[in-house]
N, C-alpha and C positions, 0 to 999 in steps of 0.2 A: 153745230149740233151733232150729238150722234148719231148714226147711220143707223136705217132703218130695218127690220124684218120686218118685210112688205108681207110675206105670205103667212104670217100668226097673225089670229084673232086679236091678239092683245096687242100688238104692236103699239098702238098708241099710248096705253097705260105704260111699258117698258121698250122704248125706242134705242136701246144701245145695243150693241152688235151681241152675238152669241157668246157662248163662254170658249175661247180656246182651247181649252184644257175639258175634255168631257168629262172628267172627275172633279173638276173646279165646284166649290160652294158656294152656293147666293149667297150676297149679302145686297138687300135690298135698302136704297136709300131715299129717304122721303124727304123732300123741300120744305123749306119755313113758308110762312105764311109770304106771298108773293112770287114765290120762287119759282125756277125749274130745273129739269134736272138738270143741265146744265151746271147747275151749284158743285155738282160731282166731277164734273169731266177732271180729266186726269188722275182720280182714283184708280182706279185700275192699275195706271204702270206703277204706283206705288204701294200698291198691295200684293202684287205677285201673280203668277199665273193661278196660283191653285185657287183664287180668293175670284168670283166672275161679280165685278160690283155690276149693280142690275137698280139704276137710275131709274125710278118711277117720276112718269108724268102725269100731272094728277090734270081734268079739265080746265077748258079756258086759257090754257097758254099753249106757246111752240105750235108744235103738228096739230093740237085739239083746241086753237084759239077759237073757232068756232062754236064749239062745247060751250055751253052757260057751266060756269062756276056753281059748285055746291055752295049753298048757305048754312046745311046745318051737318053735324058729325055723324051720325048715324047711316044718309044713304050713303056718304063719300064709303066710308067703312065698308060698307056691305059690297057696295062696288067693287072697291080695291081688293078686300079678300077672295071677290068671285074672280076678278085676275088671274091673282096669283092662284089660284087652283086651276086654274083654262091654263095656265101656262108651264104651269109643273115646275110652281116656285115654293109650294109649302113643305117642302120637307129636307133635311137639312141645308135647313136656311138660317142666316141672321138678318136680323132687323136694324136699321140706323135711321134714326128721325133726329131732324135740331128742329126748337121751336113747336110750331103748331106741329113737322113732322113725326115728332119724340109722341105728343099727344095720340095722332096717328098712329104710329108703330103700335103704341100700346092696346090702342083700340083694336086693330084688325090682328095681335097676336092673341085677347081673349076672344074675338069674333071667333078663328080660326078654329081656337080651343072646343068653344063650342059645338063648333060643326063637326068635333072629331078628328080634324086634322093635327097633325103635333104640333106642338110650343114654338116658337125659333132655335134654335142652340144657344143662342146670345141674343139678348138685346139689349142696345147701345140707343141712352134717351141724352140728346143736349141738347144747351141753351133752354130746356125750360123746367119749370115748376112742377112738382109732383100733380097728379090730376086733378085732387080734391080742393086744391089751390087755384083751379081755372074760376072763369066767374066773378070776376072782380074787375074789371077793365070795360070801359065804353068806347073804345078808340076806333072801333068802326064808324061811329055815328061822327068823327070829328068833322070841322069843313075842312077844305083839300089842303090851304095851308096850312092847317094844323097838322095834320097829317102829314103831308112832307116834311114839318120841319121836326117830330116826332120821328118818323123815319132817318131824317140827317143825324140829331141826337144819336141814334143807337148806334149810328158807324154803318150805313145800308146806303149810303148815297157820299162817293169820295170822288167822283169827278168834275170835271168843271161843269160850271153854275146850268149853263147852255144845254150843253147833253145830259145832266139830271134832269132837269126838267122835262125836257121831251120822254125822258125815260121812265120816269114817275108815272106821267100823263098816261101811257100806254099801256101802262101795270096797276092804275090805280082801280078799273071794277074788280079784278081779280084777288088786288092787294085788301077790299072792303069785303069782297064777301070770304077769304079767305078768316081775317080778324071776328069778322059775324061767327063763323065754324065754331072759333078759339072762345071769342067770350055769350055764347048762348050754350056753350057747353056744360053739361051739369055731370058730374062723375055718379054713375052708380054702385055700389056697393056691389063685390063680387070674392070669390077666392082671389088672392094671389097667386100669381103665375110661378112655376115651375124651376124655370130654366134661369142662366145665370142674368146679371145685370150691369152692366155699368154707366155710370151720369158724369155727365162731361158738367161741370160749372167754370164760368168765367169770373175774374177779380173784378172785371166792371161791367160787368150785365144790368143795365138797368128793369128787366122784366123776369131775370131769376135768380134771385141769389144763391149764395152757396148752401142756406138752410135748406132755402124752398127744394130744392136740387135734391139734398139730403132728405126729404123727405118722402123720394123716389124708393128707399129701403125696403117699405112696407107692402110694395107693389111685387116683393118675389119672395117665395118659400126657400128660392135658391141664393148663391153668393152673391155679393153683393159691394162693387167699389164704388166709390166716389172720386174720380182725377177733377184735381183746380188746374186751370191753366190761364195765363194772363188775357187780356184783353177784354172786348166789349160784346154788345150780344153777337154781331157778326164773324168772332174772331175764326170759324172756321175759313172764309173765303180769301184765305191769303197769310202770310208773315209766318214767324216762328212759330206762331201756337196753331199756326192750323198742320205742321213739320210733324208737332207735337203730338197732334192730335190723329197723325196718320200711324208714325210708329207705334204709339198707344192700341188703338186698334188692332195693324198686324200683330204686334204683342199679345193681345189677348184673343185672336183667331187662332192664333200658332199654338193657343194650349185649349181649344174646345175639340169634343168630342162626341162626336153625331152617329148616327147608326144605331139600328134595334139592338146591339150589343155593348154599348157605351154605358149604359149604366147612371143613376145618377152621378151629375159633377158633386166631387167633394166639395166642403166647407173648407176652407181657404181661411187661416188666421188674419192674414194680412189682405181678404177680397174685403172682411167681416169690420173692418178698422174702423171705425166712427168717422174716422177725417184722412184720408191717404189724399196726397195729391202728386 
């Protein structure tokens, strides 16, 4: 696990080390549904110094296993956003959510909005479905085996028979009220957000395809890509596309531009593409 900042309040919501570089820029990364942050370790050395990834631990796992799990979107949201403000994370920052996290990111960068605080500079949604598309899925209420074997399907369980199991077991209230979050979620109507966008879609996501993904568009006033990258929902945690998924990234932080002087980001022919992958 990452090392802690024992003496921040926040510590628990963001448990990885400080930024080396004092001019380094957040980019905060939020877990799928079960996850932690741990999902991220190794980010960091592959995004560079200037880039401080800032691993969010959301309750119920790691250091806050004792933490009851949120069941519904709204306090986790309000939570996480008073975080990141205790912690002197909301401003030039970006956001990366896959999964229920993308869901998240989006919620606590209009929270933010709300409260006054700036937009992110970027925000990066993958592995899931534009908001208005939540609400359709019962997979919290499965019984356990169905749920695990739901879980193997999506590529979320690749080791032996023995140590998934045990591992399921241990993840499973977290991994149920985590899905509770995702499908009692109802999107409300608001402005779109500002700043720029980009949606990661996978060729075999069985929970987002690449329309659902495209239809993330509507969600910004600003540019706007669509990257496809092969694999299944989990294809961030490993192989070429998650390689992919890294360079991708640095790529698109190497050309953001934050500060009260930046200006809006231009329109981008090639951000605005219908289908770029």
């Amino acid at each position: 696990m990452f090392p802690v900042e024992t003496t921040s309040r926040t510590a628990g919501w963001f448990p990885g080390p400080a930024a080396g570089d004092a001019g380094a820029r957040p980019l905060v990364c939020i877990p799928y549904a079960g996850g932690t942050a741990s999902v991220y370790r190794g980010w960091q050395e592959r995004l560079g110094a200037d880039i401080h990834v800032v691993p969010a631990q959301l309750p119920g796992r790691g250091r806050r296993l004792r933490e009851p799990p949120h069941t519904a979107l709204e306090p986790l949201v309000t939570a996480l956003a008073t975080a990141l403000v205790e912690a002197e994370l909301s401003h030039d920052y970006a956001l990366f959510g896959h999964s229920m996290g993308a869901l998240l990111a989006y919620e606590v960068a209009c929270e933010l909005r709300e409260r006054g605080e700036p937009e992110p500079s970027h925000l990066f949604v993958s592995g899931s479905r534009a908001p208005h598309l939540y609400g359709t899925r019962e997979d919290h209420l499965l019984p356990d085996d169905a749920l695990r074997e739901l879980v193997s399907d999506l590529g979320g369980l690749d080791r032996d028979r023995a140590v998934d199991a045990a591992y399921f077991e241990r993840r499973l209230p977290v991994l149920r009220a985590d899905l509770r979050v995702c499908e009692t979620y109802r999107w409300r109507p608001r402005a779109p957000l500002r700043c720029p966008m980009t949606a990661f879609s996978a060729s075999r996501d069985a929970l987002a395809s690449a329309p659902q993904t495209e239809a993330w568009r509507a969600y910004t006033s600003g540019s706007f890509l669509r990257r496809h990258l092969d694999g299944g929902h989990f294809f961030l945690n490993g192989g070429p596309s998650r390689d992919r998924l890294l360079r991708q990234l640095r790529d698109e932080l190497d050309h953001v531009r934050t500060g009260p002087d930046a200006g809006p980001q231009p329109v981008n022919a090639r951000r605005n593409a219908p289908w770029t992958s």
